[in-house]
C-alpha positions, 0 to 999 in steps of 0.5 A, spaced: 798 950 869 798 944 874 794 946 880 797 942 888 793 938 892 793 936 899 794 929 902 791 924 898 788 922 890 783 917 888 785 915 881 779 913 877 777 912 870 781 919 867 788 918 871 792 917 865 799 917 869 802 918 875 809 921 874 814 921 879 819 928 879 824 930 885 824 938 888 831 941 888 831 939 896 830 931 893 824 930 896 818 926 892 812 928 889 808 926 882 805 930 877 799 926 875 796 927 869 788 926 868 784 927 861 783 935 862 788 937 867 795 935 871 795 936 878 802 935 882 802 931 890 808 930 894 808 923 895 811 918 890 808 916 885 807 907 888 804 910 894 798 913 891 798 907 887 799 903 893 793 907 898 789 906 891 790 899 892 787 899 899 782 904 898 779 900 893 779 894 897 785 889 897 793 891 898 799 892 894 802 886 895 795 882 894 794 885 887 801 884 885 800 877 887 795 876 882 797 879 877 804 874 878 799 868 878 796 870 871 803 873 868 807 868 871 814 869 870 814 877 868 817 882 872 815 889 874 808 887 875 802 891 873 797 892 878 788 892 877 787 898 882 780 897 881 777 891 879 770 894 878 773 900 874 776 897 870 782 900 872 790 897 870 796 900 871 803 898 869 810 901 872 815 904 866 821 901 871 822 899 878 816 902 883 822 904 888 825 908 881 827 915 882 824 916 874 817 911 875 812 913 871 805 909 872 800 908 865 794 907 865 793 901 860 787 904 857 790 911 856 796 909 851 793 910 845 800 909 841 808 908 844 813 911 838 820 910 838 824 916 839 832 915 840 834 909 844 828 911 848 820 911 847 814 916 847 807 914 849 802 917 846 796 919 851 789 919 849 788 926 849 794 927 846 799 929 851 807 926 850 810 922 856 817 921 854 821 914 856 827 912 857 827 906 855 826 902 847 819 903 845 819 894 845 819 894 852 813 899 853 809 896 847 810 889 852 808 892 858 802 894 855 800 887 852 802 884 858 797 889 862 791 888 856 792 881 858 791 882 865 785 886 864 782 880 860 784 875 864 780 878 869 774 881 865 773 873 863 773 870 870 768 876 872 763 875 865 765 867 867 762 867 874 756 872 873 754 865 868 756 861 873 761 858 869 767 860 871 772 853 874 779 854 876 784 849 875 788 847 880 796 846 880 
């Protein structure tokens, strides 16, 4: 059963996706899957990412900047939600796509192929189907692991006091 909820959710560690669906009138809402149970909002699934993003201290746009000076020619950028929860998700497409899906990095536990398309395999279990070759996902992944890295080591670099960036 999904149950409704009401004007804004703050992802956190057992958000796993965001997954936008449209109504028969063709107005936006996600269903969000968490570890235990699936809750459905009517906001599209980039605008709970980008409030999310202010709520935890920075905007939308500041963390996909970020990440394009750490994946430095990559599109359809993943984002730190939450750099003290260690919270990276990427965008299966587009963000303005009518069929997004946001994942968290840390919740696929597998991604498999199944006709031309993908499914990822949650780690409590659940499918998400994907239209889109079980490759692309697979680098989607590897790019968020290595942005959540990136940003672990200058954490763990600047609590030594030893972190220094270079310049351009």
């Amino acid at each position: 059963m999904i149950r409704e909820i009401e004007n804004e959710y703050w992802i956190t560690k057992k958000t796993m996706a965001l997954e936008l669906k449209w109504d028969s009138l063709g107005y936006a809402y996600t269903i969000i899957h968490e570890e235990y149970q699936k809750l459905m909002i009517r906001k599209s699934a980039t605008s709970i990412i980008e409030e999310n993003c202010v709520f935890y201290g920075s905007s939308y746009k500041g963390r996909l900047k970020a990440s394009g000076e750490i994946l430095i020619g990559q599109k359809l950028l993943p984002v730190c939600v939450c750099e003290f929860n260690d919270i990276y998700m990427f965008p299966t497409m587009s963000p303005r796509s009518d069929g997004v899906i946001w994942l968290s990095v840390e919740h696929v536990k597998d991604v498999r192929a199944f006709k031309n398309k993908s499914v990822a395999i949650l780690t409590n279990g659940e499918q998400l189907f994907i239209p889109l070759l079980k490759e692309y996902i697979t680098s989607k992944v590897g790019n968020t692991s290595h942005l959540a890295m990136t940003f672990q080591q200058r954490r763990r670099f600047l609590l030594d006091d030893q972190y220094r960036p270079t310049r351009k």
